[in-house]
PDB file of N, CA, C and O in Angstrom:
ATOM      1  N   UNK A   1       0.846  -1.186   0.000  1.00  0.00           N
ATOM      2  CA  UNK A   1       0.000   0.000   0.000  1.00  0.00           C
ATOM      3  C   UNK A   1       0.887   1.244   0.000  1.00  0.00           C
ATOM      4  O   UNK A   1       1.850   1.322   0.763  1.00  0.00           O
ATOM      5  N   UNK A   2       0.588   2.138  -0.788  1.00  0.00           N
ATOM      6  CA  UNK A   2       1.599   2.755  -1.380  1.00  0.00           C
ATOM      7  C   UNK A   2       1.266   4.308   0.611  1.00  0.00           C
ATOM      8  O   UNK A   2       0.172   4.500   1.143  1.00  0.00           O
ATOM      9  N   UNK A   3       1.990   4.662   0.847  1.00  0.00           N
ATOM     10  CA  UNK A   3       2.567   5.968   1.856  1.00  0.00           C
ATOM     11  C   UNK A   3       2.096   7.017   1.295  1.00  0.00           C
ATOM     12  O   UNK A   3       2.165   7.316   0.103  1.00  0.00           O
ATOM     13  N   UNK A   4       1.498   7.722   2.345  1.00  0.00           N
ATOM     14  CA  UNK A   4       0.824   9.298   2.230  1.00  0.00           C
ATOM     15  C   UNK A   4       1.756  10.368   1.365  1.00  0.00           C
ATOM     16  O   UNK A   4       1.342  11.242   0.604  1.00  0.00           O
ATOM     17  N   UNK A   5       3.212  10.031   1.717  1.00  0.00           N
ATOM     18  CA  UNK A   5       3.987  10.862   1.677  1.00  0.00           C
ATOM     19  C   UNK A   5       5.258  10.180   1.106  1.00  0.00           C
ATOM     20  O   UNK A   5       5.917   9.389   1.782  1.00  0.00           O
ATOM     21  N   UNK A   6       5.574  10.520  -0.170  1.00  0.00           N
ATOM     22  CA  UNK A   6       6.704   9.668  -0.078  1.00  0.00           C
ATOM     23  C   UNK A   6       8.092   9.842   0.335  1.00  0.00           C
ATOM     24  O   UNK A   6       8.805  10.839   0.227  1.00  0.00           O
ATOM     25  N   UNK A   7       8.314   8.843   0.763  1.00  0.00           N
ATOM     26  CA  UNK A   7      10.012   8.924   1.950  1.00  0.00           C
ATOM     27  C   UNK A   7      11.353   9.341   1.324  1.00  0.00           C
ATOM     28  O   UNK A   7      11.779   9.131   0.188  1.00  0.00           O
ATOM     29  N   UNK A   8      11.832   9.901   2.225  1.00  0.00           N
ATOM     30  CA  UNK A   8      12.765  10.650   2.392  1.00  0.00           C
ATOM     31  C   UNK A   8      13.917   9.716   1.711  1.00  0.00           C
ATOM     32  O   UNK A   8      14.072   8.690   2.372  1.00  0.00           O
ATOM     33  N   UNK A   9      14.938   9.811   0.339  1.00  0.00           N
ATOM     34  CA  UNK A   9      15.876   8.948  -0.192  1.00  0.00           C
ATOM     35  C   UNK A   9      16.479   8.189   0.639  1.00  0.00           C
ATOM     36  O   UNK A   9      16.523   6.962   0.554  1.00  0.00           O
ATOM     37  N   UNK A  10      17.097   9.013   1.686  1.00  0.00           N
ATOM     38  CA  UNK A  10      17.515   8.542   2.686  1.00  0.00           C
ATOM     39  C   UNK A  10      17.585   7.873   3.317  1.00  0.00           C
ATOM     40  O   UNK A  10      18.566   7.680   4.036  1.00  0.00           O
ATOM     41  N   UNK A  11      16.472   7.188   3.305  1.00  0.00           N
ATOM     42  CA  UNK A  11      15.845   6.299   4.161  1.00  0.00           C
ATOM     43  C   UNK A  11      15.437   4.919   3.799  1.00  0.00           C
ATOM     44  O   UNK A  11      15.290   4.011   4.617  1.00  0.00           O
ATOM     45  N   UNK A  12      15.231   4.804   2.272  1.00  0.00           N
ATOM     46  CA  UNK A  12      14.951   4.199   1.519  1.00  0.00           C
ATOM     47  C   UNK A  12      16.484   3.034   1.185  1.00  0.00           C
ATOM     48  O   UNK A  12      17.559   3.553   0.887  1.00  0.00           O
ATOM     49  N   UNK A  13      16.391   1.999   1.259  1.00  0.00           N
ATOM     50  CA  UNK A  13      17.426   1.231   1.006  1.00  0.00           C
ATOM     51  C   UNK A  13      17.265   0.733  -0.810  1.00  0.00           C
ATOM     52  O   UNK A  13      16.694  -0.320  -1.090  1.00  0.00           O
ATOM     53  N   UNK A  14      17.819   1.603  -1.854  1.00  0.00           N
ATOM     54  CA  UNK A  14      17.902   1.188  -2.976  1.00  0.00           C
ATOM     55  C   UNK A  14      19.076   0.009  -3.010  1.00  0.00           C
ATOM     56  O   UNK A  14      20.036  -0.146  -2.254  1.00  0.00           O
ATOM     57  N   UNK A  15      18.654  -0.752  -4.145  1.00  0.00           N
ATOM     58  CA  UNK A  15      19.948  -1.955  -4.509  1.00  0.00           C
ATOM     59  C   UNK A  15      20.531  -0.996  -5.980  1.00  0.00           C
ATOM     60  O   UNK A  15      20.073   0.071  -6.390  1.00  0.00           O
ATOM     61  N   UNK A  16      21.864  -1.945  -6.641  1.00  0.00           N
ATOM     62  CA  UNK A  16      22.537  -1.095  -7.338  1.00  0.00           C
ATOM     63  C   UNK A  16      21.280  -1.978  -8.183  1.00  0.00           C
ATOM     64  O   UNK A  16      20.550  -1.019  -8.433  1.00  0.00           O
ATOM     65  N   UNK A  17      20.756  -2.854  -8.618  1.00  0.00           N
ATOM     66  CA  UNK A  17      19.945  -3.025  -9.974  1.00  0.00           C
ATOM     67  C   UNK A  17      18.427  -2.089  -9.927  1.00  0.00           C
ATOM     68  O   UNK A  17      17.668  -1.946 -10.885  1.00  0.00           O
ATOM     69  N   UNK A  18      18.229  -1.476  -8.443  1.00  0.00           N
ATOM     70  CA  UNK A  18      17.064  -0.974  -8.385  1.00  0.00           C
ATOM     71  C   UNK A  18      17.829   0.664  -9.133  1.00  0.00           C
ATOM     72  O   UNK A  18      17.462   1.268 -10.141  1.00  0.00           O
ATOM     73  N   UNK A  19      18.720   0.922  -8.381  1.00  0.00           N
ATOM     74  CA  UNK A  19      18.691   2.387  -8.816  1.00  0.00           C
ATOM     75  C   UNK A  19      19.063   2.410 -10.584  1.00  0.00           C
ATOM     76  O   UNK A  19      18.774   3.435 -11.202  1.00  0.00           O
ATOM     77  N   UNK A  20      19.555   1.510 -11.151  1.00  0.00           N
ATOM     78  CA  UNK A  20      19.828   1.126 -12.681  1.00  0.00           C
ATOM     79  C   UNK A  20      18.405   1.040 -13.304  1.00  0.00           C
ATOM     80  O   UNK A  20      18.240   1.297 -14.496  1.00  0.00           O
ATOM     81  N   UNK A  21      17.531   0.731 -12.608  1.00  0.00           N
ATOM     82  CA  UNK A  21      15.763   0.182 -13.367  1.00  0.00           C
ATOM     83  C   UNK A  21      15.910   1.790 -13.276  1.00  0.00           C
ATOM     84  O   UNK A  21      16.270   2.402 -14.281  1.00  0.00           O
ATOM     85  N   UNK A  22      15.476   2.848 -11.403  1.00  0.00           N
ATOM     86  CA  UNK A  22      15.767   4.131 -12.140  1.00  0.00           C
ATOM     87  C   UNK A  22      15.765   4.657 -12.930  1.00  0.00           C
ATOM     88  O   UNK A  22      14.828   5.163 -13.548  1.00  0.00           O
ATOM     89  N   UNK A  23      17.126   4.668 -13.151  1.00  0.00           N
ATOM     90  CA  UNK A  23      17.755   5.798 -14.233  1.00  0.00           C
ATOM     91  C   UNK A  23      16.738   5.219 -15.633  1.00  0.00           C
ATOM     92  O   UNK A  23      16.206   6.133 -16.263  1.00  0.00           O
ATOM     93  N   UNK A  24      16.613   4.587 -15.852  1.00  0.00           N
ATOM     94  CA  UNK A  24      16.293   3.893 -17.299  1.00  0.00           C
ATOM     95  C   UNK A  24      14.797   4.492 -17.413  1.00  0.00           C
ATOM     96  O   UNK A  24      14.484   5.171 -18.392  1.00  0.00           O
ATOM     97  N   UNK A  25      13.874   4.209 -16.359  1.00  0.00           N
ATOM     98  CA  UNK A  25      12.861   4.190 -16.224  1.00  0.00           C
ATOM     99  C   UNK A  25      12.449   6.002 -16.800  1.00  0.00           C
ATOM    100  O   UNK A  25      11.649   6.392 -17.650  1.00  0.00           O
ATOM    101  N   UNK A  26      13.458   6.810 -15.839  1.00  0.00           N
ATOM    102  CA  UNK A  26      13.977   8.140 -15.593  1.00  0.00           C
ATOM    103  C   UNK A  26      13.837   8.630 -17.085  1.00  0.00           C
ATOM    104  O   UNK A  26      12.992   9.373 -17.584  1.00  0.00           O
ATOM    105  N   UNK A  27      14.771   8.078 -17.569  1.00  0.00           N
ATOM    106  CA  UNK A  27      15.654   8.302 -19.145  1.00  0.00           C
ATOM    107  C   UNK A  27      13.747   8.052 -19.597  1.00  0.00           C
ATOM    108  O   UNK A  27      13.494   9.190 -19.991  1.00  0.00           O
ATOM    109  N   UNK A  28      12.949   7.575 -19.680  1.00  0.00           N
ATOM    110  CA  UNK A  28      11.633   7.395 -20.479  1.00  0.00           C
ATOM    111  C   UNK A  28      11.934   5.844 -21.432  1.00  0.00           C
ATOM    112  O   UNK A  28      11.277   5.453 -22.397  1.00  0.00           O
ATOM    113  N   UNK A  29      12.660   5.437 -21.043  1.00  0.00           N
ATOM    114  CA  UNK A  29      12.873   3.886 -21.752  1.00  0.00           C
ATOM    115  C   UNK A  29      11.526   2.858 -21.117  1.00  0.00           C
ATOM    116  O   UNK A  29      10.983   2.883 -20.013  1.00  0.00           O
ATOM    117  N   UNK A  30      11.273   1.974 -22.331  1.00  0.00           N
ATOM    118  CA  UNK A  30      10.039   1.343 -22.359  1.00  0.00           C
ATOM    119  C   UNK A  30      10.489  -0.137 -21.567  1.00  0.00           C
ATOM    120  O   UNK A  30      11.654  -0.502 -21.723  1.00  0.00           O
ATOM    121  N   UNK A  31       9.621  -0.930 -20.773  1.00  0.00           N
ATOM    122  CA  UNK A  31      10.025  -2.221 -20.064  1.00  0.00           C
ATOM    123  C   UNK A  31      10.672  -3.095 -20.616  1.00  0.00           C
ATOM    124  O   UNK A  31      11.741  -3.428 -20.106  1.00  0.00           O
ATOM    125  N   UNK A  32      10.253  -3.668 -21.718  1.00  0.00           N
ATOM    126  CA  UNK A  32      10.895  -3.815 -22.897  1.00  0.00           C
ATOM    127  C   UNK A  32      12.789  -3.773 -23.131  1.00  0.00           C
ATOM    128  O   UNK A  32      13.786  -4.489 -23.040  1.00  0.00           O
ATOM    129  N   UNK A  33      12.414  -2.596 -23.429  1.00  0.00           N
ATOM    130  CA  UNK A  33      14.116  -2.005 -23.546  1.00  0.00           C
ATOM    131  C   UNK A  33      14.637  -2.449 -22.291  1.00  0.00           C
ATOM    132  O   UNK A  33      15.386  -3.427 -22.261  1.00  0.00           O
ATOM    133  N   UNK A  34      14.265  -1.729 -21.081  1.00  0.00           N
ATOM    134  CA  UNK A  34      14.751  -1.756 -19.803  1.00  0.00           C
ATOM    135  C   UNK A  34      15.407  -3.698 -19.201  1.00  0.00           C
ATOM    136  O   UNK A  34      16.306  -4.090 -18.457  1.00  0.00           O
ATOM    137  N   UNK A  35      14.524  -4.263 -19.897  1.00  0.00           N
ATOM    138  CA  UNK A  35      14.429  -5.470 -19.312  1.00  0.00           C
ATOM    139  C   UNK A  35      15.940  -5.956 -20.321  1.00  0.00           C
ATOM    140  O   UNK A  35      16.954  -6.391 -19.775  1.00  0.00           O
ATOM    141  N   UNK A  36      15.798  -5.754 -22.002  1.00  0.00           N
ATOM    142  CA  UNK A  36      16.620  -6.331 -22.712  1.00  0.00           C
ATOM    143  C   UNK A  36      18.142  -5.750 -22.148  1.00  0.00           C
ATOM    144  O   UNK A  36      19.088  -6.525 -22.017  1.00  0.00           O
ATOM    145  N   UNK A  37      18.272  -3.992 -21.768  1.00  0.00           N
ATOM    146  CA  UNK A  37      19.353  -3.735 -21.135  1.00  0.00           C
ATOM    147  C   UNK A  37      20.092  -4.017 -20.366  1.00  0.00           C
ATOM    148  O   UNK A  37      21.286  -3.715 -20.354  1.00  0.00           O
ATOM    149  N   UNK A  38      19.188  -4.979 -19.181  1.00  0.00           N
ATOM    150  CA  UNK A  38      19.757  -5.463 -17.970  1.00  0.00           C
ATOM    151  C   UNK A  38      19.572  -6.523 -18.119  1.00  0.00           C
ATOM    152  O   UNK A  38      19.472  -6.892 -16.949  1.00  0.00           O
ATOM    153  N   UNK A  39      19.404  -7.587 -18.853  1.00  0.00           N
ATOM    154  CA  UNK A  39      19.297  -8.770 -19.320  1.00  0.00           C
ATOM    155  C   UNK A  39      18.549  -9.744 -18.235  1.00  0.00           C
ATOM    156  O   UNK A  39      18.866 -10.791 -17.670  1.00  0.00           O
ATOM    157  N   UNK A  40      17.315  -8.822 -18.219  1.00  0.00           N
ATOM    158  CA  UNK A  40      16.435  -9.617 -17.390  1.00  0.00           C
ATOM    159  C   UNK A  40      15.163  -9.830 -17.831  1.00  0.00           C
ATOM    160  O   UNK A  40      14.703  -8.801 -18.326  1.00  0.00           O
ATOM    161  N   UNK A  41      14.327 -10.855 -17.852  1.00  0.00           N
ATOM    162  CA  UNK A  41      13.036 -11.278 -18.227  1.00  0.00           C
ATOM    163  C   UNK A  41      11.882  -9.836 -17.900  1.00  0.00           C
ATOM    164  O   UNK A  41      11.932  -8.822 -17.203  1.00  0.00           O
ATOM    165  N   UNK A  42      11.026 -10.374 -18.721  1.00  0.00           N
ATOM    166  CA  UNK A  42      10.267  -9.420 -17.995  1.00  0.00           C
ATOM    167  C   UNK A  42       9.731  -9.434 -16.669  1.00  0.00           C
ATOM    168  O   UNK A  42       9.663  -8.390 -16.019  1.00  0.00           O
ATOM    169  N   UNK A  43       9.336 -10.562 -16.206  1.00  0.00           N
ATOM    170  CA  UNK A  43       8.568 -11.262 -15.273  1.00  0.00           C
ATOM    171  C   UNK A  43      10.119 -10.702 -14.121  1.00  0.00           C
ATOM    172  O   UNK A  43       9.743 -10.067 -13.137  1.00  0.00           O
ATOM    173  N   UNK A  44      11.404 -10.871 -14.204  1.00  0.00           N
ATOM    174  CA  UNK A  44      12.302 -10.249 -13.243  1.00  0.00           C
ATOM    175  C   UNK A  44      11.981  -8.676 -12.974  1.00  0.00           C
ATOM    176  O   UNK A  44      11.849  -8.107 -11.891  1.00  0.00           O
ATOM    177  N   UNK A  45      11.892  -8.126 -14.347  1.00  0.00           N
ATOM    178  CA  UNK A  45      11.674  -6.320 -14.119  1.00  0.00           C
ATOM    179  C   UNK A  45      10.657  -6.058 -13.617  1.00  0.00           C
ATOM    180  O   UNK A  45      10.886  -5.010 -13.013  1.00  0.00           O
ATOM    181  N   UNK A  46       9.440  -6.385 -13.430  1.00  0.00           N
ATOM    182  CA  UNK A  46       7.951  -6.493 -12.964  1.00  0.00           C
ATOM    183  C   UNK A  46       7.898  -6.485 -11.472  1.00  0.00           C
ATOM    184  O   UNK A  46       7.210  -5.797 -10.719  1.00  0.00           O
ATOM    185  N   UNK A  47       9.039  -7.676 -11.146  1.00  0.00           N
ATOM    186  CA  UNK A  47       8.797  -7.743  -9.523  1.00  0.00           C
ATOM    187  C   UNK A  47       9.742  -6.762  -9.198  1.00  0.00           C
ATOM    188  O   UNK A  47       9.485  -6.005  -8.261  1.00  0.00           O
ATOM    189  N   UNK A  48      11.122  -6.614 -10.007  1.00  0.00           N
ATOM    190  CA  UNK A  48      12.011  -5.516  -9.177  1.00  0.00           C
ATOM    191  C   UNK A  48      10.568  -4.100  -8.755  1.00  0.00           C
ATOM    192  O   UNK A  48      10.206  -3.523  -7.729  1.00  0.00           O
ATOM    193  N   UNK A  49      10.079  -4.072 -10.488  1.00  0.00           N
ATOM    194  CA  UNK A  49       9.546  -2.413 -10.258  1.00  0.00           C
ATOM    195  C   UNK A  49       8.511  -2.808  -9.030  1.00  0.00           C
ATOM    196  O   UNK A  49       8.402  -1.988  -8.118  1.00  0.00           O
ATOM    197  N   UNK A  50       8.041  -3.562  -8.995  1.00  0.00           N
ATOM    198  CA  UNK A  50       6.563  -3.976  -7.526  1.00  0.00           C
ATOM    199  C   UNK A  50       7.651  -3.439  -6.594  1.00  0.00           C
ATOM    200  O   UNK A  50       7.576  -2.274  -6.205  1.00  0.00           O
ATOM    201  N   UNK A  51       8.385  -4.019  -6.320  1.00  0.00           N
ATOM    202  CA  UNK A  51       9.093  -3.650  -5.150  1.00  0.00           C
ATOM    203  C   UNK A  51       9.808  -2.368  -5.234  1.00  0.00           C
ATOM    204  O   UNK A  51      10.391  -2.207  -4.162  1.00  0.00           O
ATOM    205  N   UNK A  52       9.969  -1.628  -5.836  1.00  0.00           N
ATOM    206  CA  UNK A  52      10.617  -0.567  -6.155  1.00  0.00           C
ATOM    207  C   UNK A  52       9.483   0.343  -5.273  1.00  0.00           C
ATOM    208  O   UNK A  52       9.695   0.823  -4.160  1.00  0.00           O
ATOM    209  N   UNK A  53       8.221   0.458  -6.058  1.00  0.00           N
ATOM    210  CA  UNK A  53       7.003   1.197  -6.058  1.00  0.00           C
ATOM    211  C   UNK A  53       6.640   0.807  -4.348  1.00  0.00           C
ATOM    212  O   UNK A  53       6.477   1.659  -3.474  1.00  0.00           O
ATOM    213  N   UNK A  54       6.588  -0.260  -4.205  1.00  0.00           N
ATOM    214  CA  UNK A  54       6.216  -0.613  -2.711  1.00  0.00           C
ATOM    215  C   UNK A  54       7.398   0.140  -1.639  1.00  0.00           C
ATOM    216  O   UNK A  54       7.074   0.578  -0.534  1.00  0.00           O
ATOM    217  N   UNK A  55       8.744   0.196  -2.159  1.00  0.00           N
ATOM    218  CA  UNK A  55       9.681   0.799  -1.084  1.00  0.00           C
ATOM    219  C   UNK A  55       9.239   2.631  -1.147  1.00  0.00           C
ATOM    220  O   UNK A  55       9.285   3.426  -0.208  1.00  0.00           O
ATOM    221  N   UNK A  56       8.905   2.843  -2.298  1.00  0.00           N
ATOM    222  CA  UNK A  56       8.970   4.583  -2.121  1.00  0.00           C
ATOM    223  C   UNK A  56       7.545   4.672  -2.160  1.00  0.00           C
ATOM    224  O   UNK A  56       7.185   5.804  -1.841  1.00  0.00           O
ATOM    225  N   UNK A  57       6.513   3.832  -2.457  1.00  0.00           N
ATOM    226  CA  UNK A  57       5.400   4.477  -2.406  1.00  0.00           C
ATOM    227  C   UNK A  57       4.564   5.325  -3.193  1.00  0.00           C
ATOM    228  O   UNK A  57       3.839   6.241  -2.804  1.00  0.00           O
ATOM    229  N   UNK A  58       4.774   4.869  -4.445  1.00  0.00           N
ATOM    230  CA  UNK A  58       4.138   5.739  -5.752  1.00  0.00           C
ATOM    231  C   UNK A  58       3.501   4.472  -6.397  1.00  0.00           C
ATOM    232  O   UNK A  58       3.878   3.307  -6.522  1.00  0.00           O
ATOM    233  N   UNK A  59       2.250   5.247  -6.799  1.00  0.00           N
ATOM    234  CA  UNK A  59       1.554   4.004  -7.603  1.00  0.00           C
ATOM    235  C   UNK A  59       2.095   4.167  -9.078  1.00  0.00           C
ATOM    236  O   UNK A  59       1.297   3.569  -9.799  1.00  0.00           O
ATOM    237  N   UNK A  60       2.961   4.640  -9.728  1.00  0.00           N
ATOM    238  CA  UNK A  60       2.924   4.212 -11.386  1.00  0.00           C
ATOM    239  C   UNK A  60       4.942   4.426 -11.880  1.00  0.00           C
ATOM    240  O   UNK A  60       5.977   4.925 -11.439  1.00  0.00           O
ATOM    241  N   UNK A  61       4.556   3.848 -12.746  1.00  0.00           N
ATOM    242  CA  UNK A  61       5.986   4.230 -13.288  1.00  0.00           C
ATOM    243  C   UNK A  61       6.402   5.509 -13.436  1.00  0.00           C
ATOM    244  O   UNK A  61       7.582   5.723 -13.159  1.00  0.00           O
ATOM    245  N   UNK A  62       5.729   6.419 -13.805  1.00  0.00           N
ATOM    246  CA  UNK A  62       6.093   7.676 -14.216  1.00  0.00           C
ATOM    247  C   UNK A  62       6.338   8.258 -12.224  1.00  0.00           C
ATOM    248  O   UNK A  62       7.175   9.007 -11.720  1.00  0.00           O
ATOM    249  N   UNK A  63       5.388   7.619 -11.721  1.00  0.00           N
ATOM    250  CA  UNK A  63       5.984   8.477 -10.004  1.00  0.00           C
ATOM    251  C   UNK A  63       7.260   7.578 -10.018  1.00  0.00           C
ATOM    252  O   UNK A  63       8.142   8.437 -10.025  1.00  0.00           O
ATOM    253  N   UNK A  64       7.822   6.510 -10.026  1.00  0.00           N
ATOM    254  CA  UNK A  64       9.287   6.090  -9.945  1.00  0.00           C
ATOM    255  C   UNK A  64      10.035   7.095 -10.651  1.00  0.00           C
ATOM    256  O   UNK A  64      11.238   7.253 -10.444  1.00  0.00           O
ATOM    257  N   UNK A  65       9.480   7.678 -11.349  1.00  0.00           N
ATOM    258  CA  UNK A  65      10.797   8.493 -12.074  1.00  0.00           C
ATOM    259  C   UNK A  65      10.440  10.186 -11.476  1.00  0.00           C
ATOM    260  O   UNK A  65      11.322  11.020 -11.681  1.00  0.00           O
ATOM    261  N   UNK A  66       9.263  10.599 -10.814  1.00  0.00           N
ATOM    262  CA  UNK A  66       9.323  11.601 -10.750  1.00  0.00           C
ATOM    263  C   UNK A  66       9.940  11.533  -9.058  1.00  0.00           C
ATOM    264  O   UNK A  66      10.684  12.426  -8.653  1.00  0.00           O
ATOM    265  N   UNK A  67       9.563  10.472  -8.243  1.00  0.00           N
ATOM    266  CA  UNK A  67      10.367  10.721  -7.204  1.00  0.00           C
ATOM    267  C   UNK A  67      11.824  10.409  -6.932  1.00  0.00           C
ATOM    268  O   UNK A  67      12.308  10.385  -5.800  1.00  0.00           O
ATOM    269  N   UNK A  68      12.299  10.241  -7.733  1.00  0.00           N
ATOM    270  CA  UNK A  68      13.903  10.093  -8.381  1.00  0.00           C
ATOM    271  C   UNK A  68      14.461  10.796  -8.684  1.00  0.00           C
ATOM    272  O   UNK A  68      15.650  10.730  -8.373  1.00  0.00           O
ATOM    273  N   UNK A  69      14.084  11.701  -9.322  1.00  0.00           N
ATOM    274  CA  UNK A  69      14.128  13.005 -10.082  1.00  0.00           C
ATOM    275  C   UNK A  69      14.153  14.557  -8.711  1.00  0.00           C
ATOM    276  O   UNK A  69      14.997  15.419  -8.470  1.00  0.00           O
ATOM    277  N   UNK A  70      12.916  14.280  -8.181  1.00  0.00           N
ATOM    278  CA  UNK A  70      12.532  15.066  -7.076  1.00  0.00           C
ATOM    279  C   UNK A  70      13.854  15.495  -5.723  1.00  0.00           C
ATOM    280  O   UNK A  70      14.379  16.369  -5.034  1.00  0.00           O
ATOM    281  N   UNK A  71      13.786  14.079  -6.089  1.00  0.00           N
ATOM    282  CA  UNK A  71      14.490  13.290  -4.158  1.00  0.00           C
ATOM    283  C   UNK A  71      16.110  13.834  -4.568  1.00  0.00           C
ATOM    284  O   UNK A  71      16.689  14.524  -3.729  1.00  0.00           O
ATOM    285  N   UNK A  72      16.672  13.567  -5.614  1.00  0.00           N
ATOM    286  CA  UNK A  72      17.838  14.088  -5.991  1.00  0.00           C
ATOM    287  C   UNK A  72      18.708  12.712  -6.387  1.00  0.00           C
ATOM    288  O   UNK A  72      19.920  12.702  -6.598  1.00  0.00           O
ATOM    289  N   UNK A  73      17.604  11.278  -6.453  1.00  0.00           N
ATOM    290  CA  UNK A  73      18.536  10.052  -6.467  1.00  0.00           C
ATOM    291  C   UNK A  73      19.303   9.858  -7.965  1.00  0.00           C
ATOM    292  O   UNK A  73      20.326   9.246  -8.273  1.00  0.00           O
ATOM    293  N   UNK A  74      18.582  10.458  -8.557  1.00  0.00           N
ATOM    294  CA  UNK A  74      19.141  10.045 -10.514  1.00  0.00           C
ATOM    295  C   UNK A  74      19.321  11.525 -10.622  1.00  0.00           C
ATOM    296  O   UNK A  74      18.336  12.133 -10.204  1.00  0.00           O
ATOM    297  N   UNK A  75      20.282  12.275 -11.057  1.00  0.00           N
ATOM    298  CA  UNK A  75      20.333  13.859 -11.998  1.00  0.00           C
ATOM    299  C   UNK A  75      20.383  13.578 -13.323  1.00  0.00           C
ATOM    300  O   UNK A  75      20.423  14.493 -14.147  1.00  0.00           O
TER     301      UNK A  75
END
């Protein structure tokens, strides 16, 4: 259940393949791409992003990239 408010970077324990989905996600690259880049299935990129979205608390892809963007984690 996604947080009222979303948390502080800081606080947030990213992995190095989470903050790599990031940037990509960031960049406007499609799952697709993202998945063939990091040479992972889709069904792998799906659960990283679930869990991505579940650690910061945004319901959609585009909030993964805007609280990334925001927070100061990807420039």
């Amino acid at each position: 259940m996604p947080v009222p408010y979303p948390p502080d970077p800081k606080e947030v324990l990213l992995s190095d393949m989470d903050r790599q989905v990031i940037f990509l996600i960031a960049e406007g690259q499609r799952a697709k791409v993202i998945a063939g880049l990091l040479k992972l299935s889709r069904k792998q990129l799906t659960t990283i992003y679930e869990d991505l979205r579940k650690k910061i608390g945004t319901p959609s892809w585009t909030g993964v990239a805007v609280w990334a963007i925001r927070n100061g984690v990807i420039k």
